[in-house]
TORRO-676548 format. One line per 3 residues: number of its first residue (from 1); for each residue y, z, x of C-alpha. Coordinates in nm, 4 decimals, padded with zeros to 6 digits. Each point is the difference from the previous one (the first is absolute). Layout:
<rs>
NUM	Y Z X  ...
</rs>
This chain:
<rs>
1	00.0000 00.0000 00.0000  00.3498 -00.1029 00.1496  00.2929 00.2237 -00.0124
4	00.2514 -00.0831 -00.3129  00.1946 -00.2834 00.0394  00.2462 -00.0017 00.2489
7	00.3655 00.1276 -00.0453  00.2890 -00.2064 00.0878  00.2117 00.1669 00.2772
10	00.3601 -00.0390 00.0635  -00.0619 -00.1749 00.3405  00.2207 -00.2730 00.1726
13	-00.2354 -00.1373 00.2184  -00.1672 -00.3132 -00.1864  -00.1152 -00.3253 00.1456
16	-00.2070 -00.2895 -00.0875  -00.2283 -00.0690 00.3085  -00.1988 -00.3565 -00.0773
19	-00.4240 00.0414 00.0411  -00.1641 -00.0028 00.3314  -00.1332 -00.2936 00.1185
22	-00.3346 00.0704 00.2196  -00.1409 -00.3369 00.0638  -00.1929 -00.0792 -00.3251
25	00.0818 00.2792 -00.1950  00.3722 00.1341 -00.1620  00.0050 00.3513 -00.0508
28	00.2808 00.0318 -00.2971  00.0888 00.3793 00.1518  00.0794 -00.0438 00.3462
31	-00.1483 00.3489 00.0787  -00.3153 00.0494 00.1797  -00.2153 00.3197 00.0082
34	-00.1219 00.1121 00.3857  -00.3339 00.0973 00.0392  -00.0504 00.3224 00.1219
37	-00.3153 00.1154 00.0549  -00.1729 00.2257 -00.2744  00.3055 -00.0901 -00.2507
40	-00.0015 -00.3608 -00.1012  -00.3694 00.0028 -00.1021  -00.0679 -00.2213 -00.3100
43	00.0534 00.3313 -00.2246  00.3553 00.0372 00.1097  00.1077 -00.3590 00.0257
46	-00.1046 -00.0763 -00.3763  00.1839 00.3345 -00.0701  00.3053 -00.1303 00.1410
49	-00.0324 -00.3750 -00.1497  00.0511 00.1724 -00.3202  00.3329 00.1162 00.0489
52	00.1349 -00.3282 00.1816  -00.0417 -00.3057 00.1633  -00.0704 -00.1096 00.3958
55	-00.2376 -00.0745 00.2495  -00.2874 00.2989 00.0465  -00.1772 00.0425 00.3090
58	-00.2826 00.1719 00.0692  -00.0899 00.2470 00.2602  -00.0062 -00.1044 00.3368
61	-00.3589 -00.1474 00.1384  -00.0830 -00.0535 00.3306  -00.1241 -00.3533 00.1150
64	-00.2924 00.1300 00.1441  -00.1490 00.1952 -00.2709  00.0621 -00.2697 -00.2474
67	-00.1902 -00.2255 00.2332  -00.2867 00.2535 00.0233  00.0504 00.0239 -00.3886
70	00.0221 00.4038 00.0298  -00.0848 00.1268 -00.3825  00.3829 00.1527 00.0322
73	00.1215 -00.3141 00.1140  -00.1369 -00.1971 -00.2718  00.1204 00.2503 -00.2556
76	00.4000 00.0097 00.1255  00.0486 -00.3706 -00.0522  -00.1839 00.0076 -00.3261
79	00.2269 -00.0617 -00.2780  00.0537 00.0065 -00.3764  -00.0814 -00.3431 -00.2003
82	00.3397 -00.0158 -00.1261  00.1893 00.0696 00.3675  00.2101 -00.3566 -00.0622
85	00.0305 00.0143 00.4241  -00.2853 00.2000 00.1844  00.1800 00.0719 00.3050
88	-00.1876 00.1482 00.3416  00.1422 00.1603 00.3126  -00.2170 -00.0454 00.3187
91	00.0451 00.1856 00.3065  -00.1168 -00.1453 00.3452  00.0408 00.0029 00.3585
94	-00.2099 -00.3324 00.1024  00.0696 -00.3429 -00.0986  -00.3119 -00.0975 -00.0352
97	-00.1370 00.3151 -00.2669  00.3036 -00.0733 -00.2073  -00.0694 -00.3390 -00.0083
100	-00.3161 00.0383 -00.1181  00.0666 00.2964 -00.2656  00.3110 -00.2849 -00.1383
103	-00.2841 -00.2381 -00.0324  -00.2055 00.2300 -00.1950  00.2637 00.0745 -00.2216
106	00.0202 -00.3575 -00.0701  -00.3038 -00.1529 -00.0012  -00.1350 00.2737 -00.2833
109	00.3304 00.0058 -00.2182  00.0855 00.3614 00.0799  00.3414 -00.0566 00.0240
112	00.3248 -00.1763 -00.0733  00.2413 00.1593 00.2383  -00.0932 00.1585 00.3073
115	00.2622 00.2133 00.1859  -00.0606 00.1368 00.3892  00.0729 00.3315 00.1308
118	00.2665 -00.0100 00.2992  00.1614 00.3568 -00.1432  -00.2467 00.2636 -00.0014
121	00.1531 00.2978 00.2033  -00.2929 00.2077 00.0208  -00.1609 00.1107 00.3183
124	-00.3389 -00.0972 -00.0860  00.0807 -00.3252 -00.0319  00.2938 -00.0955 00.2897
127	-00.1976 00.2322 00.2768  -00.2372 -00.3763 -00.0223  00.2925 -00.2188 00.0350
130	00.0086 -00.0553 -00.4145  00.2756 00.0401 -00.2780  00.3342 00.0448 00.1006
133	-00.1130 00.0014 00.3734  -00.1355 -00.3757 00.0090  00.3254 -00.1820 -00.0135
136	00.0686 00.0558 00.3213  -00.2189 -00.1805 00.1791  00.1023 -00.2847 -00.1531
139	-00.2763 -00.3038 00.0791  -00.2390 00.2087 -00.1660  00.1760 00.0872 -00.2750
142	00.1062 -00.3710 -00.0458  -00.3736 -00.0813 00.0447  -00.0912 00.1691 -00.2843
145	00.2483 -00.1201 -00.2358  -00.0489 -00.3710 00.0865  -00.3900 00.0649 -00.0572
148	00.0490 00.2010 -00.2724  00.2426 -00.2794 -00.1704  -00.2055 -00.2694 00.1120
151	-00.3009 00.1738 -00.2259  00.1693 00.0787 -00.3019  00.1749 -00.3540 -00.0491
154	-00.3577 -00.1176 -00.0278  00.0268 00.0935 -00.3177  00.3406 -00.0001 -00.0717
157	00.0421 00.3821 -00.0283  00.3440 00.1426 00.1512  00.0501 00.2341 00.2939
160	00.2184 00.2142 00.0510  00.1091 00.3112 00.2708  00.0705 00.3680 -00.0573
163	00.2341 00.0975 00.3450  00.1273 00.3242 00.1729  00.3738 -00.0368 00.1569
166	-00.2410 00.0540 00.3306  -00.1651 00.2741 00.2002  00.3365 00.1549 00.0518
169	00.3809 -00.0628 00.0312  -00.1060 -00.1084 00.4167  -00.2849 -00.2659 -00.1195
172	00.1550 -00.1480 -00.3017  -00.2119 -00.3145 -00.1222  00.0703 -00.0801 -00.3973
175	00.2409 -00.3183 00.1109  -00.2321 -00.1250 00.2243  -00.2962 00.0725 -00.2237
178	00.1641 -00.1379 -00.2932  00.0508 -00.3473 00.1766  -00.3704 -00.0311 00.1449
181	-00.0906 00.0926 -00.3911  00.2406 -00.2427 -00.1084  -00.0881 -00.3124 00.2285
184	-00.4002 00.1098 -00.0645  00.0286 -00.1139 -00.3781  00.0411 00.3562 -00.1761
187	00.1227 -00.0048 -00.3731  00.2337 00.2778 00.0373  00.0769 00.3464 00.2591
190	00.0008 00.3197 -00.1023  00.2078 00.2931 00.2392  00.0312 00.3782 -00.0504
193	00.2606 00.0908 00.1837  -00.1207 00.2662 00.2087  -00.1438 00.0032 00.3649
196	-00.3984 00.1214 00.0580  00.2099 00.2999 00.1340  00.1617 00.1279 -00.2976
199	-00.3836 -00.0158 -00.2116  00.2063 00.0476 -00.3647  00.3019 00.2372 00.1256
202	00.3828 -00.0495 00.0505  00.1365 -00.3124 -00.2102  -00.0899 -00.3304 -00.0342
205	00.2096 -00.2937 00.2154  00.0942 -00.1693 -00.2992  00.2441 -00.1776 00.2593
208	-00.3403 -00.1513 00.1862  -00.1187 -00.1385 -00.2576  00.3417 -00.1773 -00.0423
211	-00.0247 -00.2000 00.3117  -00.3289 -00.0897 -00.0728  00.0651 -00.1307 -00.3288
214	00.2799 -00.1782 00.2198  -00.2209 -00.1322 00.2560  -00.2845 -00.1567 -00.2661
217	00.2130 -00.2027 -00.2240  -00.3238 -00.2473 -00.0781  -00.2312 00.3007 -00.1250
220	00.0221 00.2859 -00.2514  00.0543 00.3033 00.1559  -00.1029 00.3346 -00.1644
223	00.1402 00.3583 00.0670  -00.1828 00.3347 -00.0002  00.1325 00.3641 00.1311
226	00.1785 00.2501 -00.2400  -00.0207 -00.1221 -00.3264  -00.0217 00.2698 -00.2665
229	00.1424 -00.1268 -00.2886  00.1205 -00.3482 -00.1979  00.3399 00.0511 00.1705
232	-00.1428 00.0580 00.3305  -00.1535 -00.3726 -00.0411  00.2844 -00.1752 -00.1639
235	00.2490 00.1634 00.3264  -00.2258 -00.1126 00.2645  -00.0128 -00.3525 -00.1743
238	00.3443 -00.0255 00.0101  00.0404 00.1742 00.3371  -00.2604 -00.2230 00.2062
241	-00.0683 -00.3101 -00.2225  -00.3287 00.0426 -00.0030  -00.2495 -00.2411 -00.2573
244	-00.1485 00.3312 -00.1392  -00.0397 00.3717 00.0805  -00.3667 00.1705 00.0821
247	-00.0803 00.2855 -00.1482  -00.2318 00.2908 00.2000  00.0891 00.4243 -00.0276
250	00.2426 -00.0740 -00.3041  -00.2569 -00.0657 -00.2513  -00.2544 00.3213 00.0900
253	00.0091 00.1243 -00.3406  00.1865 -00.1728 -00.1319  -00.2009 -00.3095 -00.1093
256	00.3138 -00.0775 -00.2640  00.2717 -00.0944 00.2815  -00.1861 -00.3795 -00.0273
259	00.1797 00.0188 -00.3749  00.3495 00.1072 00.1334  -00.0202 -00.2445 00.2620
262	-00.0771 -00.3307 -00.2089  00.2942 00.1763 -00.1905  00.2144 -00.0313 00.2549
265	-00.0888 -00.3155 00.1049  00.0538 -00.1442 -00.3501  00.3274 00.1602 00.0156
268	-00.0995 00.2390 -00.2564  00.1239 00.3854 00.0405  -00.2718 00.1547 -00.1586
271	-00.2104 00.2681 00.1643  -00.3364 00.1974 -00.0493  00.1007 00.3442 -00.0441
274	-00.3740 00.1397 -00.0654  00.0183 00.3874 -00.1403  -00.2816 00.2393 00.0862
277	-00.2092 -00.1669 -00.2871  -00.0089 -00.3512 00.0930  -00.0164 00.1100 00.3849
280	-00.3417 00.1763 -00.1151  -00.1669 -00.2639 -00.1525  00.0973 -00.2711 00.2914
283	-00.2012 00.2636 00.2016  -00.2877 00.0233 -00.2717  00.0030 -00.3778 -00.0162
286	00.0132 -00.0454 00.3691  -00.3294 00.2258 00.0719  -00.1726 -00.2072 -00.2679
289	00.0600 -00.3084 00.1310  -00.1231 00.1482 00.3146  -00.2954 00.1185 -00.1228
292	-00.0910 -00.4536 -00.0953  00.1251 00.0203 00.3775  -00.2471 00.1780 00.1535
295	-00.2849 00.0216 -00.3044  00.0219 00.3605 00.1328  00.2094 00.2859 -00.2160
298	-00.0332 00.2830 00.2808  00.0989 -00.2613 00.3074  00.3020 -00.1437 -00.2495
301	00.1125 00.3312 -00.0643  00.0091 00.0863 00.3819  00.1954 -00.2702 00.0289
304	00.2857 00.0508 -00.2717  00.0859 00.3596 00.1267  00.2075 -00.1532 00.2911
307	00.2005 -00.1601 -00.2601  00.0910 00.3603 -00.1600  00.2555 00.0591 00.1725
310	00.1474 -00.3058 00.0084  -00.0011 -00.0255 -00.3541  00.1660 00.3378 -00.0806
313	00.2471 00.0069 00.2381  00.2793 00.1338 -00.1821  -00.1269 00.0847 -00.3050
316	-00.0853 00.4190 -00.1087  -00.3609 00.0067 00.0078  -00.0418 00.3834 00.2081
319	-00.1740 00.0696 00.2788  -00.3503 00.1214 -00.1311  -00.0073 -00.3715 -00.2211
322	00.1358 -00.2166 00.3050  -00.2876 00.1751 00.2139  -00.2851 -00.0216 -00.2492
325	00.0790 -00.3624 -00.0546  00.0387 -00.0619 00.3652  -00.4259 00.0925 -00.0009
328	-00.0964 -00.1539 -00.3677  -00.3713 -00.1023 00.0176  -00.0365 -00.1613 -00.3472
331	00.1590 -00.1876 -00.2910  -00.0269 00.2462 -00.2179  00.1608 00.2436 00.2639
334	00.2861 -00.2179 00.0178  00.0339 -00.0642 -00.4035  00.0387 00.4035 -00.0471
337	00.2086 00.0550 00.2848  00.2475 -00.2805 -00.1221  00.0126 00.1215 -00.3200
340	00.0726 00.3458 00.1012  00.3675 -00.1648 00.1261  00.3100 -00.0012 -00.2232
343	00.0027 -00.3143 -00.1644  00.3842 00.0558 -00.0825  00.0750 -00.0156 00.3604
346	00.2606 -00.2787 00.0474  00.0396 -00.2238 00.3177  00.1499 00.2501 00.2857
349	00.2108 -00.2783 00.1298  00.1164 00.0312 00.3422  -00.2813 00.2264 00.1097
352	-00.2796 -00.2693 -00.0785  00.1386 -00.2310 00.1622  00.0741 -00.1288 00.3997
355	-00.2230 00.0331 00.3125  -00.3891 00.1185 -00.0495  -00.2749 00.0285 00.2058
358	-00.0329 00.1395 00.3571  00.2556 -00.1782 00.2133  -00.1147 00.1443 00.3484
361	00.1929 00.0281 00.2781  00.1409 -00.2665 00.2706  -00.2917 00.0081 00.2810
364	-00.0963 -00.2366 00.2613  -00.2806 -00.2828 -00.0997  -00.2876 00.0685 00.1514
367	-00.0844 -00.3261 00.1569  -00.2902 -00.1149 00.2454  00.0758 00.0406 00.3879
370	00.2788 -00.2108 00.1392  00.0808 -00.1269 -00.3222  00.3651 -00.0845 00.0471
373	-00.0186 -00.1118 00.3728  -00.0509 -00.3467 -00.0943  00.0340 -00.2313 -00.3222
376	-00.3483 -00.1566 00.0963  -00.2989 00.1844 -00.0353  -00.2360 00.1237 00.3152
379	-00.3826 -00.0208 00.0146  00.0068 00.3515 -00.0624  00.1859 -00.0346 -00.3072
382	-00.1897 -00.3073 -00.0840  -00.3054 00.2689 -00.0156  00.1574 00.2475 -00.2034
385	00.0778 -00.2502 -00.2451  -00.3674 -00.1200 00.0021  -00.1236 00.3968 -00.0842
388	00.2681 00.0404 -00.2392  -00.1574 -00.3120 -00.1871  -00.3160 00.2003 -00.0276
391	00.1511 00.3063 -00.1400  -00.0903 -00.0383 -00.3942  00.1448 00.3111 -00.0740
394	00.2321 00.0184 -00.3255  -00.1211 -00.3262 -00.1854
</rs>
């Protein structure tokens, strides 16, 4: 059940942004949902298609395990029958294992947009020269875009890039990277503005993604970084110029910021302004859908109490309620602990709104040895990258 309609708002930021054009495909709301891993499952991204329209992508897979066809790989690029654009991230560190996970994609009709991971901030991943860490050595990251392009026009699916500024403000790379992407065939660039550095904390470089919406005049570029609300799209449209916004931390409970954004983008200034009800039963419908998810009600209800939080963030709930739904084991746990809220309880405005999730703290990317000597890669890096292509771990 979706909150009540939305509520116009006295708001003077309103703009008509045309669809997105990704190769084959127009997206009529320029905004695209990030994957983030354990969030944009298929429970959450039908959850979110309710509210609004866009481009859903689903959690990040890694080229290797798809390859391997890992159960858990297999199961984060399935999608619903009625997903109008069954998009796929892939993340890789070897030409030739992307290549081949593109070509699997295609071949078997498992997607028809495929995004790749060049933002990922986490240690895990750049300690093997992946994610945000791979731009910089830049033949090998422009070997596996070329192969990875080459792949999916085979069968005329787009490709596009999710980008980090760089490591850090010393080894900046998005204007380089953006113009290897370009000249490779991409449909379209997507940058947060932060460095690997910063993980989620401090503020996005809106001004970044400026110039690189400056330097790629001949593809859509896309921005991501800070944006927590319908305004918070509409300024950094107008601020950078950007083709459409991408949307990551903004939407953690709150599934219904897809409505205020196609809003917005219609030039429409009404807003979802859920009260305590309606923000109970997008929780109670969200942990049924993942419960067709997973075919499992005890693993889907593991899984929705990370959204608690998120979802009541703001709202008057107490302590003992916010800590027994934070370790709900069952549907019918959930249904008499949402019922035990005041359903009078309006929208807390202000409160429920702006930054969520765990931002970290600016530390430096772990990186393989001798990383940032050289823009080339040495045979001991070469190596690393080879075990890191092995790793199946996490999809």
């Amino acid at each position: 059940m979706a909150p009540r309609e939305a509520e116009p708002i006295e708001s003077a930021l309103r703009l008509e942004l045309p669809p997105l054009r990704l190769g084959r495909h127009t997206v009529q709301t320029p905004v695209i949902l990030a994957p983030m891993a354990g969030i944009t499952n298929a429970a959450f991204r039908r959850l979110c298609r309710e509210y609004g329209g866009g481009l859903y992508v689903a959690e990040m897979v890694t080229s290797r395990a798809l390859v391997e066809r890992t159960p858990e790989s297999l199961r984060i690029i399935a999608h619903d029958d009625d997903e109008q654009i069954r998009s796929v991230q892939l993340y890789g560190v070897e030409p030739v294992t992307v290549g081949r996970a593109v070509r699997m994609l295609v071949e078997e009709n498992r997607a028809d947009h495929i995004d790749l991971n060049f933002g990922c901030p986490v240690a895990k991943v750049t300690r093997r020269g992946g994610g945000a860490a791979l731009p910089w050595k830049t033949e090998l990251f422009a070997s596996i875009v070329r192969t990875a392009v080459r792949e999916a026009d085979k069968g005329n699916i787009p490709l596009t890039i999710k980008m980090r500024k760089g490591i850090d403000e010393d080894h900046l790379t998005y204007l380089e990277a953006g113009r290897i992407a370009r000249d490779s065939g991409v449909a379209a660039v997507a940058l947060h503005g932060r460095t690997a550095n910063q993980f989620y904390s401090g503020t996005a470089d809106w001004s970044a993604i400026a110039r690189l919406r400056e330097a790629l005049p001949d593809v859509p570029v896309l921005g991501n970084g800070d944006i927590w609300s319908a305004e918070d799209a509409i300024a950094m449209v107008r601020q950078t110029g950007v083709d459409g916004v991408v949307i990551g931390r903004g939407c953690q409970g709150r599934p219904w910021l897809f409505g205020d954004l196609q809003a917005a983008f219609e030039g429409r200034n009404t807003r979802f302004t859920p009260g305590l009800r309606e923000v109970a039963e997008a929780v109670y419908r969200h942990a049924e859908l993942l419960v067709d998810t997973f075919g499992e009600e005890d693993k889907a209800l593991r899984d929705i109490r990370k959204h608690m939080a998120w979802y009541f963030k703001g709202y008057v709930v107490g302590s003992e309620t916010r800590t027994r739904l934070a370790m709900v084991s069952s549907l019918s746990m959930l249904r008499e602990l949402l019922d035990g809220l005041n359903p009078e309880a309006g929208y807390p405005g202000a409160d429920a709104e702006g930054p969520r999730g765990r931002a970290g703290t600016p530390k430096r990317t772990a990186l393989p040895d001798g990383w940032l000597a050289d823009r080339d890669l040495s045979a001991a890096q070469r190596a690393v990258i080879a075990a890191a292509e092995m790793d199946v771990s996490g999809g």
